[in-house]
TORMARZA-955693 format. One record per residue: x, y, z of N, C-alpha, C, O in turn. Coordinates in steps of 0.05 Angstrom, whole numbers, padded with zeros to 5 digits, always signed. Example, Ala and Ser with C-alpha at 12.3 -4.5 7.8 and 13.67 -1.06 7.14 Angstrom:
REM TORMARZA-955693
+00264-00114+00156+00246-00090+00156+00264-00066+00156+00285-00066+00169+00257-00045+00142+00273-00021+00143+00258+00001+00157+00268+00023+00161
This chain:
REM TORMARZA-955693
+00017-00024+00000+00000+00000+00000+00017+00025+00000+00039+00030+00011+00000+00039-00018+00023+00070-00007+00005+00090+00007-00018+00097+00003+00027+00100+00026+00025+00124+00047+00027+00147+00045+00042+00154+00027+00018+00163+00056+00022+00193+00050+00034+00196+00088+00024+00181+00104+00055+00216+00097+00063+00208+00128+00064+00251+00138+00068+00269+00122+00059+00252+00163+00069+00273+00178+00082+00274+00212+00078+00260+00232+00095+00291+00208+00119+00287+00229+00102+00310+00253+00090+00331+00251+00109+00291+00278+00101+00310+00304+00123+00308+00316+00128+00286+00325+00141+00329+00319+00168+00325+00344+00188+00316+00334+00207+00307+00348+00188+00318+00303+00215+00305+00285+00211+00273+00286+00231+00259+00286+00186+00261+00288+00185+00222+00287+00201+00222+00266+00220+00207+00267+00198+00235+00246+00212+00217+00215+00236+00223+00211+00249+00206+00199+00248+00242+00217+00283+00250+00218+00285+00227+00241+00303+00210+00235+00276+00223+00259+00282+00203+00284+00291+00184+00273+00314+00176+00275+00265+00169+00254+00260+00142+00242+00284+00138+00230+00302+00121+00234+00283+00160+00209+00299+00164+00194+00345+00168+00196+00365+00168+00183+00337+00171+00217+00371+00176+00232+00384+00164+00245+00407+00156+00239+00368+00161+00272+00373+00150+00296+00375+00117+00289+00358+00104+00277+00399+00106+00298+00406+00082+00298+00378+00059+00301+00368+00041+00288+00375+00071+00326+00358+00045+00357+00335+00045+00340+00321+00025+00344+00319+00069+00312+00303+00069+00305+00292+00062+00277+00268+00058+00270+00325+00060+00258+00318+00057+00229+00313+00024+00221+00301+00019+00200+00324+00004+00240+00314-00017+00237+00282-00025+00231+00271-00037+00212+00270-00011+00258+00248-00019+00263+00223+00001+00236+00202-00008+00228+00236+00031+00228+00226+00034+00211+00217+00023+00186+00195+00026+00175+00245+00004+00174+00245+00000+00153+00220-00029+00147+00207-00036+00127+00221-00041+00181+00197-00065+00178+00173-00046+00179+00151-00058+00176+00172-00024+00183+00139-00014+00182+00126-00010+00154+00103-00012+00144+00151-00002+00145+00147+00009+00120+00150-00024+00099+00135-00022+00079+00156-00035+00099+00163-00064+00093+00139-00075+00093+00129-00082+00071+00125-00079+00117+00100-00090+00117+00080-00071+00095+00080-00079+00072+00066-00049+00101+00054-00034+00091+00063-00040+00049+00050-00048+00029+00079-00034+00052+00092-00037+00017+00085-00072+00006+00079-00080-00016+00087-00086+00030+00081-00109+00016+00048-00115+00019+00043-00138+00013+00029-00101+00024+00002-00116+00020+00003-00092-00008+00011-00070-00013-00009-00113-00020-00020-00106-00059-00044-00107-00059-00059-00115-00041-00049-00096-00082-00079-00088-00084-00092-00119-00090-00112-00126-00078-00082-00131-00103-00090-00160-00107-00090-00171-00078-00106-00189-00081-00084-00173-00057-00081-00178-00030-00106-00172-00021-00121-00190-00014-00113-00143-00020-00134-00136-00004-00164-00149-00025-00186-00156-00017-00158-00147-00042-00184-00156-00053-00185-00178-00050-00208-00177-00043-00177-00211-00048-00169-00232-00041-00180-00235-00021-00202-00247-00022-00171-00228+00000-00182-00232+00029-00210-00216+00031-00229-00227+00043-00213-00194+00022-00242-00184+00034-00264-00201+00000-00287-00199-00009-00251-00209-00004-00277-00218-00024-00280-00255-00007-00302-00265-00002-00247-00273+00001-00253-00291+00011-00266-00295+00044-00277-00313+00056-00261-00272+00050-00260-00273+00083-00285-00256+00098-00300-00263+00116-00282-00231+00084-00296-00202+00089-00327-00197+00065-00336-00175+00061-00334-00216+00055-00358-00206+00038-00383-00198+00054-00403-00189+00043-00382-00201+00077-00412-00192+00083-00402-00165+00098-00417-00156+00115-00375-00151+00091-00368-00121+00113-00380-00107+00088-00387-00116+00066-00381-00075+00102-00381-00048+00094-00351-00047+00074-00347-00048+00050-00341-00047+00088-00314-00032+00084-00296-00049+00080-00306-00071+00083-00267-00050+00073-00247-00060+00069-00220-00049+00099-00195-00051+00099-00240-00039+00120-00226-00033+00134-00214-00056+00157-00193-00056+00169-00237-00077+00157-00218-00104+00172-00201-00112+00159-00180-00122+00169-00205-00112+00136-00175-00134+00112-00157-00132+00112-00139-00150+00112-00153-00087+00113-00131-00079+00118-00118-00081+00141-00094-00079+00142-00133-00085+00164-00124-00087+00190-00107-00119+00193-00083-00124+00195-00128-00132+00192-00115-00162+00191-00088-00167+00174-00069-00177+00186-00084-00160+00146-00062-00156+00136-00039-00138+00145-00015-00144+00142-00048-00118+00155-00028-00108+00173-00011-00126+00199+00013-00128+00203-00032-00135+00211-00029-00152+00232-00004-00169+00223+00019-00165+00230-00013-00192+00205+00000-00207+00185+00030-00205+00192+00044-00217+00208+00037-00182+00173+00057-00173+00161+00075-00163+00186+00099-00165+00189+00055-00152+00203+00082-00137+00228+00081-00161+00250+00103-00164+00260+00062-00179+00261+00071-00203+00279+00094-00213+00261+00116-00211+00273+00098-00222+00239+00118-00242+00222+00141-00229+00230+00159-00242+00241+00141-00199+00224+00169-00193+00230+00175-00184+00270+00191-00166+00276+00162-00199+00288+00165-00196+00308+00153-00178+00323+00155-00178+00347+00140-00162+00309+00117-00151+00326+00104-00161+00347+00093-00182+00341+00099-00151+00372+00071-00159+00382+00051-00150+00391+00052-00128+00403+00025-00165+00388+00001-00152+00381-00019-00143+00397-00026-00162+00410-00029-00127+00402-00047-00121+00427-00034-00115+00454-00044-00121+00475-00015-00105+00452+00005-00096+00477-00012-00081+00505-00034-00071+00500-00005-00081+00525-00020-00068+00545-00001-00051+00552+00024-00053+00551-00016-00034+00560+00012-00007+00567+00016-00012+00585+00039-00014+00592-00013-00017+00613-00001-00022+00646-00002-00046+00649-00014-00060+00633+00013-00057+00675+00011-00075+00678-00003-00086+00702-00001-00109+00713-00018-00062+00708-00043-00066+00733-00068-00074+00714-00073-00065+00692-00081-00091+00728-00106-00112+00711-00129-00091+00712-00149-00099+00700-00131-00066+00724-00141-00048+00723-00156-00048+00701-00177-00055+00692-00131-00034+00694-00124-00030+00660-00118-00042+00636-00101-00035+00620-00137-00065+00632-00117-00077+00611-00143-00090+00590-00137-00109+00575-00174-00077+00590-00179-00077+00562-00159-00053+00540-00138-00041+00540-00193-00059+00517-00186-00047+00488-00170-00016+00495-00153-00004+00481-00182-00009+00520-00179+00021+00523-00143+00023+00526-00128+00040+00517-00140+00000+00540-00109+00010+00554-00088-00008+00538-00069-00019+00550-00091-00009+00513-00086-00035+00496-00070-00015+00469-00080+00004+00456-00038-00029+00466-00042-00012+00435-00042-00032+00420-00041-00054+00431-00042-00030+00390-00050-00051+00369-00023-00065+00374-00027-00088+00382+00007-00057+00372+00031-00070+00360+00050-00053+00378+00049-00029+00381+00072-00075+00393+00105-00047+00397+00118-00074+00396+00110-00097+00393+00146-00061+00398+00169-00075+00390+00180-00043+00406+00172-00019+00408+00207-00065+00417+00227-00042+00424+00220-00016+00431+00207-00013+00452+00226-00001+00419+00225+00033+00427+00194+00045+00413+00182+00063+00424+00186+00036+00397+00160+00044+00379+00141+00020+00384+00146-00004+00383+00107+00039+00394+00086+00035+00385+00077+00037+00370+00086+00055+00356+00052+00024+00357+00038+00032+00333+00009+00021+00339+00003-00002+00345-00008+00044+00335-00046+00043+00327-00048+00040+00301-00035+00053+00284-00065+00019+00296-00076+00021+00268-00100+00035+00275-00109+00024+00295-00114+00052+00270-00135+00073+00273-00153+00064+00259-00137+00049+00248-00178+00058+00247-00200+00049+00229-00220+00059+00248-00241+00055+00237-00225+00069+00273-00248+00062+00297-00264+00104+00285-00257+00120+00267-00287+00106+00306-00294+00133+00301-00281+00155+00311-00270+00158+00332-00284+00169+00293-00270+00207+00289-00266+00212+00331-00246+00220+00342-00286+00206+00339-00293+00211+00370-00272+00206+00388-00269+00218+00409-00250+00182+00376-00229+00178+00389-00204+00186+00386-00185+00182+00401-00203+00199+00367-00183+00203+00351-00158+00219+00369-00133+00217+00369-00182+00238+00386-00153+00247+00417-00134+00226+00418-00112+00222+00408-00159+00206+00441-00147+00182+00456-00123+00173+00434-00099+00176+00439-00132+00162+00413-00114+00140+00408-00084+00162+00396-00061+00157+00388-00097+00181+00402-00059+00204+00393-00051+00197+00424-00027+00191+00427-00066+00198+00444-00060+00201+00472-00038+00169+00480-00016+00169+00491-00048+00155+00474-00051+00121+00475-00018+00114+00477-00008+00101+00495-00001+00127+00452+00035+00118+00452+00041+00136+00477+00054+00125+00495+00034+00164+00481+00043+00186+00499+00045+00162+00527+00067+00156+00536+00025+00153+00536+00018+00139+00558+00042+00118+00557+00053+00110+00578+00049+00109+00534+00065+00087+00535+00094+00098+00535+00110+00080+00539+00101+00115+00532+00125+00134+00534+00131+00150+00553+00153+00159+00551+00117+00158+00573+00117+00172+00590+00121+00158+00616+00114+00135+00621+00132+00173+00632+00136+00171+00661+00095+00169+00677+00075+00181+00668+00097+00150+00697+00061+00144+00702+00062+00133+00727+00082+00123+00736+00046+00135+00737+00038+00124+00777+00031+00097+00772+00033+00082+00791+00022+00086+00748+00011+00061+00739+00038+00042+00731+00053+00052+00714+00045+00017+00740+00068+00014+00721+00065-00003+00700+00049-00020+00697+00089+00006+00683+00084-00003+00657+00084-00032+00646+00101-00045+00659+00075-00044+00632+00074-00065+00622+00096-00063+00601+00112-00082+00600+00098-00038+00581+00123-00043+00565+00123-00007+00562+00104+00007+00570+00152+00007+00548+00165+00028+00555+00174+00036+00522+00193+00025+00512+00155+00058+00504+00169+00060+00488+00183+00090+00485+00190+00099+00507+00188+00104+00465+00193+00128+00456+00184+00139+00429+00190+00163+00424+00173+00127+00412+00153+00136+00390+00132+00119+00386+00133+00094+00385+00097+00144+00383+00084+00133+00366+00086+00122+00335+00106+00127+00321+00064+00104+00326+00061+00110+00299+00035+00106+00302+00028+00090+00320+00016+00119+00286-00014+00119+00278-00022+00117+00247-00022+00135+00231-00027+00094+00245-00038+00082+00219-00073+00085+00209-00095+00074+00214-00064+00104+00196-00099+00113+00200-00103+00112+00164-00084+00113+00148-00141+00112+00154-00130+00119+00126-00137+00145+00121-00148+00158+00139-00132+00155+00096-00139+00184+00086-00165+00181+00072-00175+00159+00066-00178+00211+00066-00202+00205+00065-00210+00194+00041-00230+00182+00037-00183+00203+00017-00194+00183-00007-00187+00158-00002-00194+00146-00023-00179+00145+00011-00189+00115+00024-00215+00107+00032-00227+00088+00024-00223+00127+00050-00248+00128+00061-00268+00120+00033-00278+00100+00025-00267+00140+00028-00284+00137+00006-00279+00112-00015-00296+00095-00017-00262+00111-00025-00254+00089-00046-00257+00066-00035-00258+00046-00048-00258+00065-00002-00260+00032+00011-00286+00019+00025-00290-00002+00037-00302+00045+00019-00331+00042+00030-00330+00045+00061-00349+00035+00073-00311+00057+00076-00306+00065+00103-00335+00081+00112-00346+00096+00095-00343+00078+00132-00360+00095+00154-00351+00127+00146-00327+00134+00143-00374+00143+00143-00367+00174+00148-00357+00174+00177-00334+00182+00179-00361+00170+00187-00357+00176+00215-00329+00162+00224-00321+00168+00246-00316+00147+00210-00284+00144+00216-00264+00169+00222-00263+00189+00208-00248+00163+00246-00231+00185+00238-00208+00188+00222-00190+00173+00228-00203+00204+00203-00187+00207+00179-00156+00218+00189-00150+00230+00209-00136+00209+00160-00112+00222+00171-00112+00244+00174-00101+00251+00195-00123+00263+00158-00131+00293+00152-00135+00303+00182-00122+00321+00193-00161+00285+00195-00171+00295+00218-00150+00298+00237-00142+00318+00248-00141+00270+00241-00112+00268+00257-00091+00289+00263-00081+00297+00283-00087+00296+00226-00062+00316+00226-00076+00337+00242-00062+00348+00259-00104+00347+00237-00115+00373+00254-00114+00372+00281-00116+00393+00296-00111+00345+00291-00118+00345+00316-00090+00352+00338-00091+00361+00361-00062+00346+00321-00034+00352+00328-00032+00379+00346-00018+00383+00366-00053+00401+00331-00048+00426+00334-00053+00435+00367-00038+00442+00384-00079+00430+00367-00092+00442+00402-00074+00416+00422-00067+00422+00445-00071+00395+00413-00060+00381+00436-00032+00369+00432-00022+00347+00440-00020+00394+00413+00017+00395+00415+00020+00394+00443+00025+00370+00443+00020+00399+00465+00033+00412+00487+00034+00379+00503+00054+00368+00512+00005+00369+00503-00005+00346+00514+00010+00314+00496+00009+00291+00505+00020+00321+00474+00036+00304+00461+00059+00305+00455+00072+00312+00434+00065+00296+00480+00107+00308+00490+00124+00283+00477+00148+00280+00483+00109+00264+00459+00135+00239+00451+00130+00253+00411+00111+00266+00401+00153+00243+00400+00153+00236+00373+00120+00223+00363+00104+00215+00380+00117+00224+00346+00091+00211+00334+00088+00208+00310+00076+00229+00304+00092+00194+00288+00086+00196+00260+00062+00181+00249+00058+00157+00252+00044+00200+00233+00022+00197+00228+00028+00189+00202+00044+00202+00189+00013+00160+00190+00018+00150+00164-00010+00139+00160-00022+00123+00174-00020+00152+00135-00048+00164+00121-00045+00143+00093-00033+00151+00073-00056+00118+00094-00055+00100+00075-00079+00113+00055-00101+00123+00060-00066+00110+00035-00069+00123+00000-00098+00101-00008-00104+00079+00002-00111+00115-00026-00140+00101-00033-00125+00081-00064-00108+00089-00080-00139+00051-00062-00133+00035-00086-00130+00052-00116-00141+00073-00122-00118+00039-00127-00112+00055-00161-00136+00027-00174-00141+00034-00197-00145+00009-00170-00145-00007-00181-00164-00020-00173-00168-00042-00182-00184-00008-00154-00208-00020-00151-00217+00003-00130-00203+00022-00120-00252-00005-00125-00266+00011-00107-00289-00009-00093-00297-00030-00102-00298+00006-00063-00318-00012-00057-00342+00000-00064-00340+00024-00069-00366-00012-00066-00390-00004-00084-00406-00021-00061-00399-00044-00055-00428-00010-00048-00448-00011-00036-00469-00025-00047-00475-00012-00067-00482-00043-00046-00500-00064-00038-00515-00074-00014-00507-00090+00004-00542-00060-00019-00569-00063+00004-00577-00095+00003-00591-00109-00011-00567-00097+00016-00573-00136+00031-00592-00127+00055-00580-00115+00073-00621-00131+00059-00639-00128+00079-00623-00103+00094-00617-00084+00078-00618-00101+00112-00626-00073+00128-00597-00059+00129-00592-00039+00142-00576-00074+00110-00549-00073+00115-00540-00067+00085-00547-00078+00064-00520-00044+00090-00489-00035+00065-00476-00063+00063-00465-00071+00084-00475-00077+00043-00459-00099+00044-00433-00082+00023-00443-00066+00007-00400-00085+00024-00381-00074+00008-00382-00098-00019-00385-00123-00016-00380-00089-00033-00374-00112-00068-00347-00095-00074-00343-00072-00066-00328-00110-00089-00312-00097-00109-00316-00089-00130-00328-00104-00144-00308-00066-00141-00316-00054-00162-00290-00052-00184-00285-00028-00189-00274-00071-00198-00255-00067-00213-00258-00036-00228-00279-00028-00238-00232-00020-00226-00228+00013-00246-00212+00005-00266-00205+00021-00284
């Protein structure tokens, strides 16, 4: 897939420089580059035909691609049982970097900027694991659209807006990466009883 990315706090000169960090970039970017458009249609036509959207396919393939290279999945930030649903949960870390895959509603979109901060930061709670950069995998809105996504998802666009009022409150690195809409297909809407069913639509 291709990305469109923006930097909070220098993440991508980080990614990009820093020793402890360019390893682990190059599997983010590794995974992402390897799901194909033939990929996602594959799975959501074998797996995913009764969704909206193509937004689990991409998630699951994500998954895929970053457990293989050592990722692990569903991390808990604390390690008090408190805390340890969806809420206090990030998708993926390894080493020094977290990563959200984002697909959920616009409504969260704080939290889940908030979510690596928590996992980087000094806390009265203790930690389950200790990083120093976000990453937030979210899509853009011509994704949205081209993948039959929820209006109500929160978008990279939105994300990048959201950097602004709660710079102060987002004291770690963070790189926001805004996955690009298919060249090569679209999802097309289909009323199955009371439900958007997604079809593929070859362009």
């Amino acid at each position: 897939m291709n990305f469109k990315v923006h930097s909070h706090r220098f993440a991508l000169s980080i990614l990009e420089t820093e020793p402890q960090f360019t390893r682990l970039w190059e599997e983010i970017k590794t995974a992402l580059y390897s799901i194909t458009e033939e990929d996602i249609i594959t799975k959501f036509e074998n797996e995913h035909y009764n969704q909206k959207s193509i937004s689990k396919t991409i998630n699951e393939l994500i998954k895929e691609r970053l457990t293989s290279l050592g990722w692990k999945a569903e991390s808990r930030i604390f390690q008090n049982r408190d805390y340890s649903g969806d809420t206090w949960r990030l998708d993926f870390a390894k080493d020094l970097i977290s990563i959200e895959v984002a697909f959920n509603h616009g409504s969260v979109v704080a939290w889940n900027l908030l979510k690596p901060v928590l996992a980087g930061e000094l806390n009265h709670v203790k930690k389950s694991i200790q990083t120093e950069l976000g990453v937030i995998i979210t899509a853009t809105d011509k994704l949205k659209v081209a993948g039959g996504f929820d209006k109500a998802i929160g978008s990279y666009e939105r994300y990048v807006n959201y950097l602004i009022p709660l710079r102060n409150q987002l004291s770690i690195p963070i790189l926001l990466i805004g996955l690009e809409a298919p060249k090569t297909f679209r999802i097309e809407h289909k009323k199955i009883g009371n439900r958007n069913i997604g079809r593929v639509k070859r362009i």
